[in-house]
C-alpha positions as CSV (number, residue, x, y, z in Angstrom):
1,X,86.1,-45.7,193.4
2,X,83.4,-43.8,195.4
3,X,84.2,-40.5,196.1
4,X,84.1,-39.7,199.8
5,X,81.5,-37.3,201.4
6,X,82.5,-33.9,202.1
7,X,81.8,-32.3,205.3
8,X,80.2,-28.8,204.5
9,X,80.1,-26.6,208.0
10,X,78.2,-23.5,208.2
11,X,78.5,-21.2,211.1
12,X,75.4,-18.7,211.7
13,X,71.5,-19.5,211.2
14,X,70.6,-15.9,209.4
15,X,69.3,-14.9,206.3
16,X,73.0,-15.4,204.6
17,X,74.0,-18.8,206.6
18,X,70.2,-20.6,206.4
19,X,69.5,-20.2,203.0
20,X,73.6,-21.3,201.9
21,X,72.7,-24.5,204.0
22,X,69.1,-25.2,202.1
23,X,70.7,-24.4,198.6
24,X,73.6,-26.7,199.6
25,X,71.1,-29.7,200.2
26,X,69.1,-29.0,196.9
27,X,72.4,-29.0,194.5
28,X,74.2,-31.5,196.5
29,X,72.7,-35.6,196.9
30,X,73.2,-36.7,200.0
31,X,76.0,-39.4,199.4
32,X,78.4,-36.2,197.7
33,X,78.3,-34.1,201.0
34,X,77.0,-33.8,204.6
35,X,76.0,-30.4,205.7
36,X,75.8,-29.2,209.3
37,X,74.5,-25.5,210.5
38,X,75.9,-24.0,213.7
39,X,74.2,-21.4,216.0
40,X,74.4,-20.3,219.3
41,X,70.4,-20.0,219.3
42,X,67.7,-22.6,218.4
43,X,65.8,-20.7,216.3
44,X,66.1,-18.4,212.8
45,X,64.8,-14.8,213.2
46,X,62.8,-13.0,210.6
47,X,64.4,-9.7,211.7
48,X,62.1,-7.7,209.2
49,X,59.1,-8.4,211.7
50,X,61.5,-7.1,214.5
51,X,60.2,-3.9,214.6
52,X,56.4,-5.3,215.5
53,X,57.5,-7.3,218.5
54,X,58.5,-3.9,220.2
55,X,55.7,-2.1,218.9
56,X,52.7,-4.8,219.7
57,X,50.8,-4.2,223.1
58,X,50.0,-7.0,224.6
59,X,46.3,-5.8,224.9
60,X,46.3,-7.0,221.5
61,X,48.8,-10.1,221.1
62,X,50.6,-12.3,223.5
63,X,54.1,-12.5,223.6
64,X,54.3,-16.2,223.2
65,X,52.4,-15.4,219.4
66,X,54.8,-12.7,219.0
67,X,57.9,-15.1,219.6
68,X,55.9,-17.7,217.2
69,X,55.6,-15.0,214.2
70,X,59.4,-14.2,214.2
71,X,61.5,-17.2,215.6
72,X,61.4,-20.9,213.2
73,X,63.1,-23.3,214.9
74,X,65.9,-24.6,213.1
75,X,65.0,-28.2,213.9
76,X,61.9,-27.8,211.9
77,X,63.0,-25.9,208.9
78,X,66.1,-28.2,208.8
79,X,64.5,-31.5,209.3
80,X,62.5,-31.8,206.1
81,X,66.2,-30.9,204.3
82,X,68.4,-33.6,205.8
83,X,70.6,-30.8,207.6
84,X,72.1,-31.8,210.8
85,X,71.4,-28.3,213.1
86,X,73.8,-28.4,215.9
87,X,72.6,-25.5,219.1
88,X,76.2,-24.1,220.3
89,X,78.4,-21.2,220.0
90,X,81.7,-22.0,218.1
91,X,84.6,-21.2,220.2
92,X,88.1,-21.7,217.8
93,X,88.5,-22.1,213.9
94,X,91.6,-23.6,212.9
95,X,91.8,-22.3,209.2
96,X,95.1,-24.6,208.4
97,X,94.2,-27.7,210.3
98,X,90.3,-27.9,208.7
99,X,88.4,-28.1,212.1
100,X,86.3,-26.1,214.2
101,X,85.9,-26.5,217.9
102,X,82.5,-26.0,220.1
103,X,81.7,-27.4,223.9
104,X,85.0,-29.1,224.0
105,X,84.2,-30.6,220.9
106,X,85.2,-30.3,217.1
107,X,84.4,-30.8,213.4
108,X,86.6,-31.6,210.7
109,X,85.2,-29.5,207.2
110,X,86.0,-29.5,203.5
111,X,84.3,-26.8,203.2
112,X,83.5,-23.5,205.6
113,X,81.1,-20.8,205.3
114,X,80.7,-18.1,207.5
115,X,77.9,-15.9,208.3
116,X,77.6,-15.5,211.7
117,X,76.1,-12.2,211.6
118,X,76.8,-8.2,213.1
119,X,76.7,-6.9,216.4
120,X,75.5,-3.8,217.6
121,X,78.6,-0.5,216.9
122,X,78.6,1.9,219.8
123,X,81.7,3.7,218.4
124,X,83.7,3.7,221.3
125,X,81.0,6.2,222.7
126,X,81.5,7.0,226.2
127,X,78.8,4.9,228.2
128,X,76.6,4.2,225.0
129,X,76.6,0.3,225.7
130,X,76.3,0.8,229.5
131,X,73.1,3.3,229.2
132,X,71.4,2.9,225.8
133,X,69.1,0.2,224.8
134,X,69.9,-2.3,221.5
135,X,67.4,-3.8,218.9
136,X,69.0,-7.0,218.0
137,X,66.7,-9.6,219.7
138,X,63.5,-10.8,220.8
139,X,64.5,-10.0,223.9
140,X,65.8,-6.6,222.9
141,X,62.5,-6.2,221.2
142,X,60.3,-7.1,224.5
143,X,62.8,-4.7,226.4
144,X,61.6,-1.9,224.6
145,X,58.1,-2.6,224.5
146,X,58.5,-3.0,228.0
147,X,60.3,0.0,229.1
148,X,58.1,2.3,227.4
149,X,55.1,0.8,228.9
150,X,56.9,1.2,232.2
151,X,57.7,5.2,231.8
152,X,54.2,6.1,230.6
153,X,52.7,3.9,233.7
154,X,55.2,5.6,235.7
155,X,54.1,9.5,234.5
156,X,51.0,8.9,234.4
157,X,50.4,8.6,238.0
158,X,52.3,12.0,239.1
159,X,51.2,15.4,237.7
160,X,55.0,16.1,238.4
161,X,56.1,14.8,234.8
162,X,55.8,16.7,231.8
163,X,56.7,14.2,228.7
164,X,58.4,10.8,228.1
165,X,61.0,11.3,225.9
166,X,62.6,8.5,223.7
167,X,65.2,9.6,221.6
168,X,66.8,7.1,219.0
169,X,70.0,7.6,218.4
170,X,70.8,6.9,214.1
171,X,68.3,7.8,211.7
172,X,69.5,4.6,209.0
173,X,66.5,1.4,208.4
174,X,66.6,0.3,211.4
175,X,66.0,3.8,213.1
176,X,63.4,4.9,210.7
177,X,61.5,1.8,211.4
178,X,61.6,1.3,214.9
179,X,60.4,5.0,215.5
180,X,57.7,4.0,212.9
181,X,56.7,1.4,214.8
182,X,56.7,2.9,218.6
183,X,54.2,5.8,217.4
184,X,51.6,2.4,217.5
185,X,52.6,1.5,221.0
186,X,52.8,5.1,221.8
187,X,48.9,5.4,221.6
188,X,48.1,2.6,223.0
189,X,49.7,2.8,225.9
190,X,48.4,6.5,226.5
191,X,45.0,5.4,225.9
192,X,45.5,2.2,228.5
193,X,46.9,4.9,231.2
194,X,44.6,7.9,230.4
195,X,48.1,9.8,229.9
196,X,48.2,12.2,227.0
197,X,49.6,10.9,224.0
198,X,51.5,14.4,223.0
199,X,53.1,14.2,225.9
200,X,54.9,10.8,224.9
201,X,58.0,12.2,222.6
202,X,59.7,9.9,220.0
203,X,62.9,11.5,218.4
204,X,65.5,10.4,215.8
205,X,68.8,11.9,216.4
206,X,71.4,11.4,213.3
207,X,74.9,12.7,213.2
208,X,74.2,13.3,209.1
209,X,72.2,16.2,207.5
210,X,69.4,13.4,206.4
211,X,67.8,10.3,207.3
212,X,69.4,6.7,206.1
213,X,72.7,8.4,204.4
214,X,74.1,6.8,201.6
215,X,70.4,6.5,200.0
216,X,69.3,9.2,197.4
217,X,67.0,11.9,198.2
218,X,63.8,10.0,196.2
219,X,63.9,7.8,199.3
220,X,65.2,10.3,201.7
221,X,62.3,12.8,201.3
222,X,59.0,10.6,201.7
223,X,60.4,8.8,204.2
224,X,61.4,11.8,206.2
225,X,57.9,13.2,205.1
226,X,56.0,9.9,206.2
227,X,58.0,10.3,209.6
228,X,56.9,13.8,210.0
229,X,53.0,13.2,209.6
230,X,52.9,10.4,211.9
231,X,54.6,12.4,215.0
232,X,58.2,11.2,214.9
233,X,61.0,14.5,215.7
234,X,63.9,14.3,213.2
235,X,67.1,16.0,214.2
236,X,70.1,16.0,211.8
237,X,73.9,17.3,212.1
238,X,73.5,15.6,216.1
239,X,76.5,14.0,216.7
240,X,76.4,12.3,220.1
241,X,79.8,12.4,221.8
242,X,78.9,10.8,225.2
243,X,75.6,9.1,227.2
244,X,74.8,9.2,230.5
245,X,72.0,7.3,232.8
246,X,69.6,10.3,231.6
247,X,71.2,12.6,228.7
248,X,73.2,12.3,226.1
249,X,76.0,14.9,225.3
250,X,76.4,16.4,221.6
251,X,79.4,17.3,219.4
252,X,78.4,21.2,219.8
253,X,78.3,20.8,223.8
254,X,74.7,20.6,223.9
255,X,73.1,18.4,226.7
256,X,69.6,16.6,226.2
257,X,67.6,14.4,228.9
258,X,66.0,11.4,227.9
259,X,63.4,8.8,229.5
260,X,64.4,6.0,227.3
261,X,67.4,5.9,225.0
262,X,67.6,3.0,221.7
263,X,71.0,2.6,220.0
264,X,70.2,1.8,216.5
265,X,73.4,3.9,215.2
266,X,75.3,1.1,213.5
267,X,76.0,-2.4,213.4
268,X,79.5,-4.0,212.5
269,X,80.9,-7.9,211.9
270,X,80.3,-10.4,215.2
271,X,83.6,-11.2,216.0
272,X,85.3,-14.6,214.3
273,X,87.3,-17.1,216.2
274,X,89.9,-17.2,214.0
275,X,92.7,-19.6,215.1
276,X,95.2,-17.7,212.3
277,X,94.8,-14.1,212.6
278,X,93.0,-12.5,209.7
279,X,92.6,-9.0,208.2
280,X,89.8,-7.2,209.2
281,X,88.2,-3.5,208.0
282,X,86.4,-1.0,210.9
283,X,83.4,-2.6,210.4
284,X,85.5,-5.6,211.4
285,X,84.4,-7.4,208.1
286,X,87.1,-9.7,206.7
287,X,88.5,-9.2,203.3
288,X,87.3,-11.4,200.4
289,X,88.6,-12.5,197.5
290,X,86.6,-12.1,194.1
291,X,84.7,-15.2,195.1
292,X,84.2,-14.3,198.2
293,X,86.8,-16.6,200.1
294,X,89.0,-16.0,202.9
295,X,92.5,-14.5,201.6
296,X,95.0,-17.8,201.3
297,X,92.1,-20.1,202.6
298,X,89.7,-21.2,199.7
299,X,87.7,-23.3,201.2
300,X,86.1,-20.6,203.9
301,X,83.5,-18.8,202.5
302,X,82.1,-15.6,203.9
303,X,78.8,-13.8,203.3
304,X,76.5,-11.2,204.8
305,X,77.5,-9.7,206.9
306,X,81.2,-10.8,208.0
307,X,82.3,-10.2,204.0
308,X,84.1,-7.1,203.3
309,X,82.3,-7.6,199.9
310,X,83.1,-4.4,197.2
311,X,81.2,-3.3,194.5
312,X,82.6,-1.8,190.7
313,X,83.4,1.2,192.5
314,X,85.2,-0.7,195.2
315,X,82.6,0.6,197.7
316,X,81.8,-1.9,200.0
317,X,78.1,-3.3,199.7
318,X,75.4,-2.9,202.0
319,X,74.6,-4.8,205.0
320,X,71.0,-6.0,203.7
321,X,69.2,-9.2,203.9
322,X,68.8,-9.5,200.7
323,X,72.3,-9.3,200.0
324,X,73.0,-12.2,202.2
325,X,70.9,-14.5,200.6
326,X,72.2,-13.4,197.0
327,X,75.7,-14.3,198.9
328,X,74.5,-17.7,199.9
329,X,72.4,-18.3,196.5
330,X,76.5,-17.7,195.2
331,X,78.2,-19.7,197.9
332,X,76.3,-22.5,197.3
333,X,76.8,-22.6,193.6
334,X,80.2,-22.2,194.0
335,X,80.7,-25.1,196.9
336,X,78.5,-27.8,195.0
337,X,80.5,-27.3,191.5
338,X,83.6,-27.6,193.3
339,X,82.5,-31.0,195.2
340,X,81.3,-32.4,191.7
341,X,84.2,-31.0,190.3
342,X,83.0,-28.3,188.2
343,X,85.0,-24.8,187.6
344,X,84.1,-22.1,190.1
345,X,83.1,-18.6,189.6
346,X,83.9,-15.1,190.9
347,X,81.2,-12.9,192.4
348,X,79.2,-10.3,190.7
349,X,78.0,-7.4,192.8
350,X,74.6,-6.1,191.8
351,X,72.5,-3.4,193.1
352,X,68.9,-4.9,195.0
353,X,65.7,-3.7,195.5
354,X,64.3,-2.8,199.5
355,X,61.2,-2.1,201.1
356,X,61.3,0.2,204.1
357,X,57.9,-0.1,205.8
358,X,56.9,2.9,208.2
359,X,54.5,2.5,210.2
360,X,50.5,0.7,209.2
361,X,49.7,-0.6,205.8
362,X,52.4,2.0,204.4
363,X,55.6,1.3,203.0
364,X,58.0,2.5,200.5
365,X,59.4,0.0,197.8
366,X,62.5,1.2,195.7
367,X,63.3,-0.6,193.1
368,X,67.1,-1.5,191.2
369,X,66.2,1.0,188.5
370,X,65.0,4.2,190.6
371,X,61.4,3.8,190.7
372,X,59.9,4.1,194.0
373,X,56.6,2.9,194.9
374,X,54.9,4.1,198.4
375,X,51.8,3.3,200.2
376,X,49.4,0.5,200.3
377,X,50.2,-1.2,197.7
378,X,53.9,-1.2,198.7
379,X,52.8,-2.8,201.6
380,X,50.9,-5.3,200.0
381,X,54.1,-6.5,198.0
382,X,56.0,-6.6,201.3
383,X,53.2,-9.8,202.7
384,X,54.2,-11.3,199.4
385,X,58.0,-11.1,199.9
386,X,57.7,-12.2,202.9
387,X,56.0,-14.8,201.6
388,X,57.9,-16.0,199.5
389,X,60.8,-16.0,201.9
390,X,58.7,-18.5,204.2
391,X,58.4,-20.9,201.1
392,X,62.4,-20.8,200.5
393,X,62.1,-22.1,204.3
394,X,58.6,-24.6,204.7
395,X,56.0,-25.9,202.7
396,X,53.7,-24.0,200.7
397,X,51.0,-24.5,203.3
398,X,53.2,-23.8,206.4
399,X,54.9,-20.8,204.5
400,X,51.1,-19.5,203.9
401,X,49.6,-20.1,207.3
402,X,52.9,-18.1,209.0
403,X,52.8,-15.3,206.4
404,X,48.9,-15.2,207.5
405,X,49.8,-15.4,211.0
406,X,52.0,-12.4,211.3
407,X,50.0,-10.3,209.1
408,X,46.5,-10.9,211.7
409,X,48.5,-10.5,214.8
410,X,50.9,-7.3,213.1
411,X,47.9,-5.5,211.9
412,X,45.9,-5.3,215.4
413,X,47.5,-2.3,216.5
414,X,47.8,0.0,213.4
């Protein structure tokens, strides 16, 4: 009797949720399963390349290329691996019942995986989300870009204004490299408005006593040494306790204007349309079981960055990229020997390596067992692992010519 096809679902087209769906395809023949991705957005961001949409004058690029170098569409990654893609945002899950439910319509699953991603954490902050800007989007990006451009044009033509002053608030990756970035756009758009490029302020406020906490202090220290030497103001042990339209408040009463404020402070689990009520941490991550199901549902997987996922120290694990797609490489595994009837395994946390790239050809790379390489050639290896991502995703030659693509277009301004 032939066995009859599974219906794998998978919520969320980012790093964790793609690559499940590919790996899914290449361990499972078409007649054992159908699998189906589900985002609210047509396209899969590379947000590693993020930090270059906000930073690239269009002088130098167009924003059409920009949206090119960072956004696949899902219908053509997806095609060439018999996925279905459907473009909609999932409105109910009914855990018990096996369906999920989107534009008035449902599917019925085997099997569920979630990974539909974080939004941005203001803390309950009073008017952080009304005032601040966030770095989640291409259009967040083009905001940015935009609003600086906007403030220098502004002060350039009065003799009234002393500085432009952008402060981000959280000095963690995504801080360190947007600040990075916006020195680049900071001289270029002095130079295009004759408006004095000292007088354009870029400042990292973090509540800590050191940039990216929870790293060690062999990444700490060059990076807050890179960030020194190429202009960026560091202030530590800044807690910010409430924004307004034009200054933020601190924890010691101090008040501080701003031209342009960026909320890169933390990130925590997009919200889950859970029909059954689950538990959730203050991340608002859900609690996994060893193999990373759902508690009393194991057939809902969760990865990235909706897993409550804890290391040997029961320490939960990083928010990375690069633990997503270890997730998904797991997921997948564990989904196709269960289909084929095969025993399943529990998950393994395991350290990974990142690169943090700050600004030009310079980067740091910090590897699993300590060893920190920084410069150039930690740059170089970055093009190649972003290269190598593109070739989970296309074919060699498309992989090649995109991995070419951003590097032309991303190196214009340094």
């Amino acid at each position: 009797m032939q066995q009859k096809q599974k219906i794998i679902a998978i919520v969320g087209g980012g790093f964790g949720g793609l690559n499940a769906a590919i790996l899914l395809r290449k361990y499972l023949r078409k007649e054992k399963a159908h699998v189906v991705l589900i985002d609210k957005s047509p396209y899969h961001l590379f947000y590693p390349s993020l930090y270059e949409v906000a930073s690239s004058e269009e002088e130098f690029v167009s924003i059409k290329a920009l949206k090119k170098s960072i956004a696949l569409p899902f219908v053509d990654v997806l095609s060439r691996h018999n996925i279905q893609f459907v473009e909609a945002e999932v409105t109910k899950i009914h855990q018990r019942e096996k369906y999920l439910v989107f534009r008035e319509e449902k599917i019925d699953y085997d099997y569920l995986v979630l990974a539909t991603g974080s939004v941005v954490d203001f803390f309950n902050i009073p008017g952080a989300k009304e005032h601040t800007l966030t770095f989640k989007s291409v259009n967040d990006a083009l905001k940015i870009r935009a609003s600086l451009e906007a403030l220098v044009q502004e002060a350039s033509a009065t003799t009234a204004k002393k500085a432009v002053r952008v402060i981000i608030a959280g000095g963690g990756f995504t801080g360190v490299e947007l600040a990075a970035e916006l020195t680049n756009l900071k001289k270029i758009v002095a130079w295009k408005y004759s408006f004095p490029e000292e007088k354009i302020e870029i400042e990292i406020i973090e509540a800590s006593n050191k940039l990216m906490p929870g790293m060690g202090k062999n990444v700490c220290l060059p990076i807050t040494q890179r960030l020194q030497e190429i202009g960026v103001r560091l202030s530590f042990n800044s807690m910010i306790t409430e924004v307004s339209e034009k200054s933020i408040t601190l924890k010691n009463g101090e008040v501080q204007n701003f031209d342009m404020i960026i909320w890169s402070a933390g990130i925590k689990g997009a919200e889950i349309p859970f029909e059954t009520k689950i538990e959730v941490d203050k991340k608002n991550r859900c609690a996994t079981c060893t193999d990373l199901t759902l508690k009393d549902f194991p057939n809902i997987y969760l990865i990235g960055d909706n897993a409550c996922v804890l290391d040997s120290d029961k320490n939960p694990m990083p928010q990375t990229a690069t633990q997503a797609i270890d997730q998904a490489e797991f997921v997948a595994h564990n989904i196709a020997a269960a289909v084929n009837g095969y025993p399943t395994f529990e998950y393994s946390t395991k350290p990974s390596a990142y690169i943090i790239p700050v600004k030009g050809k310079w980067a740091l790379l910090h590897l699993t067992n300590g060893f920190n390489l920084k410069g150039f050639f930690a740059w170089v290896i970055k093009q190649f692992v972003n290269l190598r991502y593109f070739m989970r995703l296309l074919p060699f030659w498309q992989a090649v010519k995109l991995a070419w693509f951003d590097m032309d277009i991303y190196t214009r301004n340094d």
